[in-house]
C-alpha positions as CSV (number, residue, x, y, z in Angstrom):
1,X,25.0,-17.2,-9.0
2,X,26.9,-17.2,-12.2
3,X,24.1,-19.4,-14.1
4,X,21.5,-16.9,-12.2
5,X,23.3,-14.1,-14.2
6,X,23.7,-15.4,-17.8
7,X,20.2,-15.5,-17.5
8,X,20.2,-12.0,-17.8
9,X,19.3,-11.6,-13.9
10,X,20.5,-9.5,-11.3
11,X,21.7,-10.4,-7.8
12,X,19.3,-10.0,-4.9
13,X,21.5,-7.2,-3.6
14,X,22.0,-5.6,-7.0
15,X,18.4,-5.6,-7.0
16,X,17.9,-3.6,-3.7
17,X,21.0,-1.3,-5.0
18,X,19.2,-0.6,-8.2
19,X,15.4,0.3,-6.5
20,X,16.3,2.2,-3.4
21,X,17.9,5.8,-3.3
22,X,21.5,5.0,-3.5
23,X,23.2,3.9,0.0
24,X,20.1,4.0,1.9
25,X,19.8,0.5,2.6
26,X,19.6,-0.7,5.9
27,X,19.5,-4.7,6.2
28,X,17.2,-6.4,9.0
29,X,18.0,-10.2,10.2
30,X,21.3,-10.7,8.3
31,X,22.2,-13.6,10.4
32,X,18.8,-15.6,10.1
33,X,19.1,-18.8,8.8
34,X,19.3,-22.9,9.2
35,X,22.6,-23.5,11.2
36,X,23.9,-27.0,12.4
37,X,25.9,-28.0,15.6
38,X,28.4,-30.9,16.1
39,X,27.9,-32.5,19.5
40,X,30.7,-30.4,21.0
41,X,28.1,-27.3,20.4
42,X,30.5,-26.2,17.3
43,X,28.7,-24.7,14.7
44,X,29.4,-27.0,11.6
45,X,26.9,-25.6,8.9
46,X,25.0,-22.5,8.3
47,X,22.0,-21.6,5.2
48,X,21.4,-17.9,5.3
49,X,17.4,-17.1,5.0
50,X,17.0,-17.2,0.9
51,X,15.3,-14.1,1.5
52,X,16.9,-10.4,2.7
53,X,14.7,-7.7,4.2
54,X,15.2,-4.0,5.4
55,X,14.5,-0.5,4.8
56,X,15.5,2.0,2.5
57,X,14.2,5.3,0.6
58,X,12.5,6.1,-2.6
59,X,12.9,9.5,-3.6
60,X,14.0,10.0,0.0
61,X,11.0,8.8,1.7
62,X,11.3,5.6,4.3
63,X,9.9,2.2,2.4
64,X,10.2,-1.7,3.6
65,X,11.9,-4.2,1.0
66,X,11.7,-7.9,0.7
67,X,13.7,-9.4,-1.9
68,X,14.1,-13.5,-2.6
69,X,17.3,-14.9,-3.0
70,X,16.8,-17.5,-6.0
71,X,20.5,-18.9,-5.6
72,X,19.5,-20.0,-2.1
73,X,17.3,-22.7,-2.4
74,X,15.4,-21.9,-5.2
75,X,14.4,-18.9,-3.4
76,X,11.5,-20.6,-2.1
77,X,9.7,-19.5,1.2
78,X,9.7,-22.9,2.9
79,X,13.3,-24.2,2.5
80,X,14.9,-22.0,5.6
81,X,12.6,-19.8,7.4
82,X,9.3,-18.1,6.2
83,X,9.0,-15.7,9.2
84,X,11.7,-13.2,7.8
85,X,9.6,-12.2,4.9
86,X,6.3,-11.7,7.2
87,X,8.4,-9.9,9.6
88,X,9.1,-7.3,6.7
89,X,5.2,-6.5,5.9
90,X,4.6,-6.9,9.9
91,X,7.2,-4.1,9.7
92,X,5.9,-2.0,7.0
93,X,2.3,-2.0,8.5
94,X,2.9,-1.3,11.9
95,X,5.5,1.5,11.1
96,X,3.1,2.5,8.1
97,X,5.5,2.2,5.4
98,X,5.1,1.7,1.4
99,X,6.2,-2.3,1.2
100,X,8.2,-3.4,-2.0
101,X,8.3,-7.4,-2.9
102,X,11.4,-8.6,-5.3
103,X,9.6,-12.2,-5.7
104,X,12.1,-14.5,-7.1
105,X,10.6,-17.6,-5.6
106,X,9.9,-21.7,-6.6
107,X,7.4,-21.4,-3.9
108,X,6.5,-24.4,-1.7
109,X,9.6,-27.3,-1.6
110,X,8.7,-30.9,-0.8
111,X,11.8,-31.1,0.9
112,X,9.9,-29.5,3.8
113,X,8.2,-32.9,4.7
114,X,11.6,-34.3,5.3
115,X,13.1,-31.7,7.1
116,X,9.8,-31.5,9.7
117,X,9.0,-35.3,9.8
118,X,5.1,-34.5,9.2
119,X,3.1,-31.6,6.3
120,X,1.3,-28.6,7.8
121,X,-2.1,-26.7,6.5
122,X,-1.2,-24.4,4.0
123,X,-1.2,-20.5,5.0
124,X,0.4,-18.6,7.7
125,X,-1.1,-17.1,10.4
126,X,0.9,-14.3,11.1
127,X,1.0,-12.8,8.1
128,X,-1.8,-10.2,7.8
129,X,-2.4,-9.7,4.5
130,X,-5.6,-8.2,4.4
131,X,-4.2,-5.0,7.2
132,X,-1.6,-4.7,4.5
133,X,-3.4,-3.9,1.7
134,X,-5.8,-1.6,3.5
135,X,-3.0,0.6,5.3
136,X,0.0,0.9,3.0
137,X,1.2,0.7,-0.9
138,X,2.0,-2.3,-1.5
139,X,4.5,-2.5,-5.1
140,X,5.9,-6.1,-6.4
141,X,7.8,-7.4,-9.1
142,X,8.3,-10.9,-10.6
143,X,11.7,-11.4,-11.7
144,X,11.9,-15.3,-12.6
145,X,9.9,-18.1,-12.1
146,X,7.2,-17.5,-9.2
147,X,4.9,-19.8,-8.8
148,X,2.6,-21.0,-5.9
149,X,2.8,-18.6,-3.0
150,X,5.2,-16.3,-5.0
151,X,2.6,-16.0,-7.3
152,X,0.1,-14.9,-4.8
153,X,2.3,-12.6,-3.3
154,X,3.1,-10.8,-6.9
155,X,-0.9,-10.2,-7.1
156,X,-2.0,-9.4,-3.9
157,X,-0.5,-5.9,-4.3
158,X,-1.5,-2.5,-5.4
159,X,0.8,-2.4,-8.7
160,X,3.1,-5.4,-10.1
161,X,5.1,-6.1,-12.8
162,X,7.3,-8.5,-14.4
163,X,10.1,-8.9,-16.8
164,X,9.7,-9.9,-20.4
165,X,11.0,-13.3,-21.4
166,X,13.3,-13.5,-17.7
167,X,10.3,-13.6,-15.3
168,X,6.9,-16.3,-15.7
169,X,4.3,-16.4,-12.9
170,X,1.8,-19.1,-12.0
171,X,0.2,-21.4,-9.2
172,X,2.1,-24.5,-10.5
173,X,4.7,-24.8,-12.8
174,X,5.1,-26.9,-15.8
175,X,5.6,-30.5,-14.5
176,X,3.1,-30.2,-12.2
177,X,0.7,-28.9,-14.4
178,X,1.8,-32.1,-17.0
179,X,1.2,-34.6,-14.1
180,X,-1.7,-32.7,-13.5
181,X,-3.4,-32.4,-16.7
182,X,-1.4,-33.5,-19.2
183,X,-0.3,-30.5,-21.1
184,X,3.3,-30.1,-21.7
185,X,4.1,-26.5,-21.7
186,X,7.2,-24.0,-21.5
187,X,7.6,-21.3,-18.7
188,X,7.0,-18.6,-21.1
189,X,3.5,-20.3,-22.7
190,X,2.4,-21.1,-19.4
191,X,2.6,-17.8,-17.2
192,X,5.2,-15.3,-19.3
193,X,3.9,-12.1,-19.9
194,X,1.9,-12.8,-23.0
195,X,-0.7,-14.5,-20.6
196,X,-0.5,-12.4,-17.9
197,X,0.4,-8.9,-18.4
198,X,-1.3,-8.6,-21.9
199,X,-4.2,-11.2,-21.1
200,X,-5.0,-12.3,-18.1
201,X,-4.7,-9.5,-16.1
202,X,-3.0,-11.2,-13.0
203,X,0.2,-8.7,-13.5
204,X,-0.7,-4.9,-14.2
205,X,2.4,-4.3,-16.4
206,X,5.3,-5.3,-17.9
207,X,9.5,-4.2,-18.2
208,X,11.9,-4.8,-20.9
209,X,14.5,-5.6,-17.6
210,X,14.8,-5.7,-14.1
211,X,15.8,-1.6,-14.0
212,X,12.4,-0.9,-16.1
213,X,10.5,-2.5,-13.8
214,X,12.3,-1.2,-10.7
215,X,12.0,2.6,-12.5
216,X,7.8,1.5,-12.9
217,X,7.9,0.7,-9.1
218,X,9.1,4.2,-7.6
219,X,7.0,6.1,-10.3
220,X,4.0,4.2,-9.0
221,X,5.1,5.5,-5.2
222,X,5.7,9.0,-6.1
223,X,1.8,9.2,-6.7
224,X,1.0,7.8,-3.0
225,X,1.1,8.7,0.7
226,X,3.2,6.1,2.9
227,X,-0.1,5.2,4.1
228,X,-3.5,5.3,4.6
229,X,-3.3,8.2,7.7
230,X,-1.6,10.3,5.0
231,X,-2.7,13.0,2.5
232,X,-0.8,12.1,-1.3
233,X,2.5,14.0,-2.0
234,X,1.9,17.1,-3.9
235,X,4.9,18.0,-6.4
236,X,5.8,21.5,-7.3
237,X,4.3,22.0,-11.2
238,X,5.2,24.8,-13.1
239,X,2.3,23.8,-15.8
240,X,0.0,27.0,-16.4
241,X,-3.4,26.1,-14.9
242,X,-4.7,28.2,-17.5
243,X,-2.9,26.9,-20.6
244,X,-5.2,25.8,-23.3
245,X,-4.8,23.5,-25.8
246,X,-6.6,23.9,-29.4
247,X,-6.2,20.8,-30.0
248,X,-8.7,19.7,-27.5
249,X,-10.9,21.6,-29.7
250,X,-11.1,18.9,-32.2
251,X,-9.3,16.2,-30.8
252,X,-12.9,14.3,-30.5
253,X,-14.7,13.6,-34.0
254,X,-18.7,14.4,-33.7
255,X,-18.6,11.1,-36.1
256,X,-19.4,8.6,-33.2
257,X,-18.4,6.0,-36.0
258,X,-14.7,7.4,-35.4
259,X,-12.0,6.7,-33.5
260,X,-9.4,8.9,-31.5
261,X,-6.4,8.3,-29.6
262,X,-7.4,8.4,-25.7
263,X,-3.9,9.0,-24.4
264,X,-3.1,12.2,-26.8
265,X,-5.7,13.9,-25.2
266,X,-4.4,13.1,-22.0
267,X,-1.4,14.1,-22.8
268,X,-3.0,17.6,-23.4
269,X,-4.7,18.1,-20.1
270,X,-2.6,16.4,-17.1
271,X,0.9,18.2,-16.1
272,X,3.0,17.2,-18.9
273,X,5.4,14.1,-17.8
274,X,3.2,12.9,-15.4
275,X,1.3,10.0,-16.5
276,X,1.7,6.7,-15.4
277,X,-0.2,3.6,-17.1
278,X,-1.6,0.7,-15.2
279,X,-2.7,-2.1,-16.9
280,X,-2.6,-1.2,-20.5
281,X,-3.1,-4.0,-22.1
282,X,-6.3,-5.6,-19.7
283,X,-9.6,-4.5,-20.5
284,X,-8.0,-2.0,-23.4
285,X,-11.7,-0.3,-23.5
286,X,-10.4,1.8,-20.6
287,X,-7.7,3.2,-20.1
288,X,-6.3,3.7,-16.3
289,X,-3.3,6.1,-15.4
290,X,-2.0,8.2,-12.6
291,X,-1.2,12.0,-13.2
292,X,-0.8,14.8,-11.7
293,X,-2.9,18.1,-11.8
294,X,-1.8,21.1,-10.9
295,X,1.1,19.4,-9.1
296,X,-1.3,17.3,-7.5
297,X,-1.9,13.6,-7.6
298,X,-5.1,12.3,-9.4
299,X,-6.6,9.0,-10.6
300,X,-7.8,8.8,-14.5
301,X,-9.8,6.5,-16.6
302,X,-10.8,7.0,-20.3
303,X,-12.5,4.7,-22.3
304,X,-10.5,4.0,-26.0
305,X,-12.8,3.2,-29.1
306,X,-10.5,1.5,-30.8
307,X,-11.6,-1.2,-28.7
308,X,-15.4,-2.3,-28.6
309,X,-16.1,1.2,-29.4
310,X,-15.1,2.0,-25.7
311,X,-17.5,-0.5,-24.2
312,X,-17.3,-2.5,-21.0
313,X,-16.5,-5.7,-21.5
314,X,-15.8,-8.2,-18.3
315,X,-11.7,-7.3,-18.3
316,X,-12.4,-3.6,-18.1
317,X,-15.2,-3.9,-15.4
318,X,-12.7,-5.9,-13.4
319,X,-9.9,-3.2,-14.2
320,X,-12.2,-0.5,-13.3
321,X,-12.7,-2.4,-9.6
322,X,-9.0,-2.9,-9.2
323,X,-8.4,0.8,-10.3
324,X,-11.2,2.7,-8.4
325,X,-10.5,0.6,-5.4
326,X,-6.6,1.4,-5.3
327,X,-7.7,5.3,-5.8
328,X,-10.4,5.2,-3.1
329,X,-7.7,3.6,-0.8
330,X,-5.1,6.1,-0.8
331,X,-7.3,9.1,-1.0
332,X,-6.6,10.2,-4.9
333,X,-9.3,11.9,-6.9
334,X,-10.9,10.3,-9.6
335,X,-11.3,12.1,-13.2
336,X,-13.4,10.3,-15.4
337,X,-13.6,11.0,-19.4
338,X,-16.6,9.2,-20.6
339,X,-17.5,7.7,-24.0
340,X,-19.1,4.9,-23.2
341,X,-21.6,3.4,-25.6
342,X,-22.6,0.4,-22.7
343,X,-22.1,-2.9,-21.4
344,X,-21.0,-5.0,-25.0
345,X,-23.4,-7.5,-26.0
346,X,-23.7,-11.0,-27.5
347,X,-23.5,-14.3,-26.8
348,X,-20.0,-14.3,-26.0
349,X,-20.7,-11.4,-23.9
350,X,-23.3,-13.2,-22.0
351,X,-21.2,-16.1,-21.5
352,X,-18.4,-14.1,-20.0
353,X,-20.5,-12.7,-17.3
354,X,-20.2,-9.1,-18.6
355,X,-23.2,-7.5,-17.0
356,X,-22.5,-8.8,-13.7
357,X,-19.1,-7.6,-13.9
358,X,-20.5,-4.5,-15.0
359,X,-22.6,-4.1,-11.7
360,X,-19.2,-4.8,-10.1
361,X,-17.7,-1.6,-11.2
362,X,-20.7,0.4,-10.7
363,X,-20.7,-0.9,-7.1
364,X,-16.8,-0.2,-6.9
365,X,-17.8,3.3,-7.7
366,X,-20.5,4.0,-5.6
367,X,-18.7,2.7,-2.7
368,X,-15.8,5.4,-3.4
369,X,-15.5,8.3,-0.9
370,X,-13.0,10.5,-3.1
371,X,-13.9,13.2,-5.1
372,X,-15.0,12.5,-8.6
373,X,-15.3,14.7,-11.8
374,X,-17.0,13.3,-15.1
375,X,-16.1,14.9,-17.9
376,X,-18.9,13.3,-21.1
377,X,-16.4,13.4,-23.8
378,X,-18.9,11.9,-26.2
379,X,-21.5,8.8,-25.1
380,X,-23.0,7.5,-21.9
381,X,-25.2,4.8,-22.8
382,X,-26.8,2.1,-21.0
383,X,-25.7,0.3,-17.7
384,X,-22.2,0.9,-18.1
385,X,-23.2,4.5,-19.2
386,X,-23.8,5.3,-15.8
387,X,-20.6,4.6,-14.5
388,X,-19.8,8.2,-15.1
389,X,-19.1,8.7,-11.3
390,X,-21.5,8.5,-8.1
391,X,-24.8,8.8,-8.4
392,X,-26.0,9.6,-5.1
393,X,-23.4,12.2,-4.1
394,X,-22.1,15.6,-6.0
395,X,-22.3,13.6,-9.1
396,X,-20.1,16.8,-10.4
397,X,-20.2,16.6,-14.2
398,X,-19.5,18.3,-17.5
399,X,-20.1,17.7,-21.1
400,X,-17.9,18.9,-24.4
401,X,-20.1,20.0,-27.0
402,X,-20.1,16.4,-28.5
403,X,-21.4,14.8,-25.4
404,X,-24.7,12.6,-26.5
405,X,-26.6,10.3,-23.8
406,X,-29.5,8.2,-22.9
407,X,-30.8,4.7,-21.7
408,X,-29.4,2.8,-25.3
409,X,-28.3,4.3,-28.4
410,X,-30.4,6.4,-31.4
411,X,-29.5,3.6,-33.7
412,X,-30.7,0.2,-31.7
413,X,-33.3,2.0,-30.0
414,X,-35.1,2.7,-32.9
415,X,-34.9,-1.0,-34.2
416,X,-36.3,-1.8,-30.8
417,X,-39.2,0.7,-30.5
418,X,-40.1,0.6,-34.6
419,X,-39.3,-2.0,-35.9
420,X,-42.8,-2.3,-37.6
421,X,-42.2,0.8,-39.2
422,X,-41.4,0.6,-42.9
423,X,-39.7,3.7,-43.3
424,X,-37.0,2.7,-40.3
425,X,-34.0,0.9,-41.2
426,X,-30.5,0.9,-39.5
427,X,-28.5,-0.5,-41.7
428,X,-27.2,2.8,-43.1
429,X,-28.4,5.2,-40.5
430,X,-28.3,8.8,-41.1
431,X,-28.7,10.7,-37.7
432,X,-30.6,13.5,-39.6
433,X,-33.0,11.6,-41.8
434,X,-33.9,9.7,-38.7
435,X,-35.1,12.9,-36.8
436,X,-37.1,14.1,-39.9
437,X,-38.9,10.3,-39.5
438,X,-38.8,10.3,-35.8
439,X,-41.2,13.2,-35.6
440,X,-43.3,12.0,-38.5
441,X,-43.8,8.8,-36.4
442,X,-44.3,10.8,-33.0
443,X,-47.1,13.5,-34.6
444,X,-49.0,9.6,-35.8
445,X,-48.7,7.7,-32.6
446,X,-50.4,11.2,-31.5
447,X,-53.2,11.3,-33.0
C-alpha cells in the first residue's frame, strides 16, 4: 500500500470516499474472499476479494461502484473471485442504476492454472454486458496499469478517463508485447494517454489526478437519467432564454478560408457553466460536448476548422457514432452546428477507410430517435455534408446568413465541370469573378 501511494495513487477506499457524496457508501460482500482451513475446520488463512463493490450517491442520486484493489493481487480479476465485480453491474442493471468502474487491474494471472489444476475459455457468462450498456450509464476510469480485461472494461463504457502519467491501458502489457513481437516499450509509450486519450481514441478523456477524473465522472452523470426508463434531470437555470449575444453576430468569418474558435461560440449559446467535453482530442474536426439549455440537458457537435477545415476524417466519423449513439441511448437531444466542407480526400484518406466510416455516422444518425436541430453555421458539402441531422424525419433546420451548401464545393466543382475552359482557374479563386465567368459559360453552353 505504501509503494501504491508514492506513486502518487490513492487507496481503493479513498477512491470511493473521494467519488461518492460524502458518507453515502454502503459496502456489498465485505467478507468475500479465498479463505483456508486446517484439518480441525480452523480457519488458518483469508484473501479478501481484490475488488470492493456497493452503492452510494452522486449528487444525491443512488449509483453502483466497483473499484479494484491493486495492493491485492495486482488487482487482477482472476486471482480471488471474479463474481463480485459482475455481481455489481448485475446489481446496477436490474436495480437500474448509473454503474461507476475504478479499474485498477493486471488483468488475467497465470497463477490461475495452478490454483484450478486445468485453463478455462476466456469470457464470463454471467456478466451481461451488452443489457448494461443499453439500460444504464455506464462511467469508468483507469487509474494504473489495466490491461487485458481491465482494458476492456475501461472501454466498454459510455464515458472513461484516465490519469496522466499514473494510469496506462492496453490488451497486453510490455513483456508480453516484447515476447510477442519484439518491441521493448515503457508503460507510458505503450498505452499512457498520449496513445490513447489524445490518439487512439480507446479513452474519451483525460485527468491531471485521480480527483480530476473522479470530478469528470459525476459531471458526465449530472447530464443523464439513472436509466433508460428515465427522462434526463432538468436543473433549475437562471440563464435568460432571450439573452443575445452580439458576438454571435460575427463570431463566423464569411471568408470560408478562415478559421474561428468552435467552443467560444458555444460558450455564447448553451447555459453558461454547463459544458462538458468528450473526446477532445479524437477526431478534433468535431467537437462533442454535453450542455444544458434552458436548464435542460442537450447533446452538441460542432465541427472546428482548424482541423481539416472541419472535415470528416475516419476518427471523427467514429466519434460522431460513439457520440450520437450515447445521446440516442439516454434520450438527450441532439443540436448540431454544421460547417462541414465533406468527407477529406486523398490517398491517405482512401487508405484509412474514411468514406466508409463516413456512411457509419450517417447511419448512426439516421438510426437516432431524439430530437435533432441543425443549425448551418457555414458549409454543408458533400457526403459528410449531409450529416446535418435526419433526413427522413423533421429534418428541423436553420441557416446563419453565412450558411453556403451543395453536392461539392464552388471551387473543385468548377475544376471538375470546366476544366476545358481557359478562362477557369482555381488556383487563386475569387468567388465573384467566378460568377461573372460562370454565367458567361452558362449563356454559351445555351446556345
Amino acid at each position: 500500500m505504501e509503494r501504491h501511494i508514492r506513486a502518487g495513487k490513492l487507496t481503493v477506499r479513498q477512491r470511493i470516499d473521494k467519488i461518492l457524496d460524502q458518507g453515502s457508501f454502503r459496502e456489498i460482500g465485505a467478507l468475500t474472499g479465498a479463505e483456508k482451513y486446517d484439518e480441525h475446520g480452523n480457519l488458518i488463512e483469508f484473501t479478501p476479494a481484490n475488488v470492493v463493490i456497493g452503492s452510494g450517491r452522486v449528487d444525491g442520486r443512488v449509483v453502483v461502484i466497483s473499484a479494484e484493489d491493486f495492493t491485492v493481487r495486482g488487482g487482477s480479476s482472476e486471482a480471488t473471485i471474479s463474481d463480485k465485480w459482475i455481481w455489481a453491474e448485475t446489481l446496477a442493471l436490474e436495480m437500474r442504476m448509473p454503474l461507476i468502474r475504478l479499474v485498477d487491474t493486471a488483468g488475467g494471472i497465470i497463477k490461475l492454472l495452478e490454483k484450478m489444476g486445468a485453463t478455462k475459455l476466456p469470457g464470463y457468462k454471467d456478466w451481461d454486458l451488452a443489457n448494461v450498456l443499453g439500460i444504464v450509464p455506464v462511467a469508468s476510469a483507469a487509474l494504473g496499469s489495466v490491461a487485458g480485461l481491465g482494458a476492456a472494461r475501461v472501454v466498454a463504457s459510455h464515458f472513461s478517463v484516465m490519469v496522466k502519467e499514473t494510469s496506462q491501458v492496453f490488451a497486453a502489457g510490455p513483456p508480453v508485447v516484447l515476447r510477442a513481437t519484439g518491441e521493448e516499450l515503457s508503460k507510458e509509450q505503450l498505452g499512457g494517454y498520449r496513445i490513447h486519450a489524445r490518439g487512439s481514441g480507446v479513452v474519451d478523456n483525460e485527468a491531471h489526478n485521480e480527483e480530476d477524473a473522479f470530478q469528470q465522472i459525476r459531471r458526465f452523470f449530472s447530464y443523464l437519467p439513472s436509466s433508460v426508463y428515465q427522462v434526463p434531470p432538468h436543473q433549475p437555470s437562471d440563464d435568460d432564454p432571450n439573452r443575445r449575444e452580439e458576438a454571435l453576430l460575427s463570431i463566423v468569418p464569411r471568408n470560408r478560408k478562415r478559421t474561428y474558435d468552435p467552443r467560444k461560440l458555444l460558450d455564447l449559446v448553451f447555459d453558461p457553466g454547463t459544458l462538458f467535453e468528450i473526446g477532445r482530442h479524437q477526431g478534433p474536426s468535431v467537437v462533442s460536448m454535453l450542455a444544458g439549455l434552458n436548464g435542460y440537458p442537450v447533446g452538441i457537435m460542432i465541427n472546428d476548422t482548424r482541423f481539416f477545415g472541419g472535415g470528416m476524417d475516419a476518427r471523427a466519423a467514429e466519434k460522431t457514432v460513439r457520440f450520437v449513439d450515447m445521446c440516442d441511448t439516454f434520450h438527450l437531444p441532439i443540436v448540431n452546428f454544421v460547417d462541414q466542407p465533406g468527407v477529406i480526400v486523398g490517398q491517405a484518406a482512401e487508405k484509412a477507410d474514411t468514406i466508409r466510416s463516413a456512411v457509419r455516422a450517417l447511419q448512426a444518425i439516421a438510426q437516432s430517435r431524439v430530437p435533432w436541430l441543425a443549425m448551418i453555421l457555414r458549409r454543408a458539402f458533400g457526403v459528410a455534408g449531409s450529416y446535418y441531422g435526419r433526413q427522413h424525419d423533421l429534418n428541423l433546420r436553420y441557416a446563419w446568413p453565412s450558411g453556403v451548401w451543395g453536392s461539392l464545393p464552388i471551387e473543385g466543382g468548377v475544376e471538375a465541370a470546366y476544366k476545358r475552359e481557359p478562362k477557369l482557374s482555381v488556383s487563386n479563386f475569387d468567388e465573384e469573378l467566378f460568377l461573372i465567368v460562370f454565367r458567361e459559360i452558362a449563356c454559351n453552353e445555351a446556345v
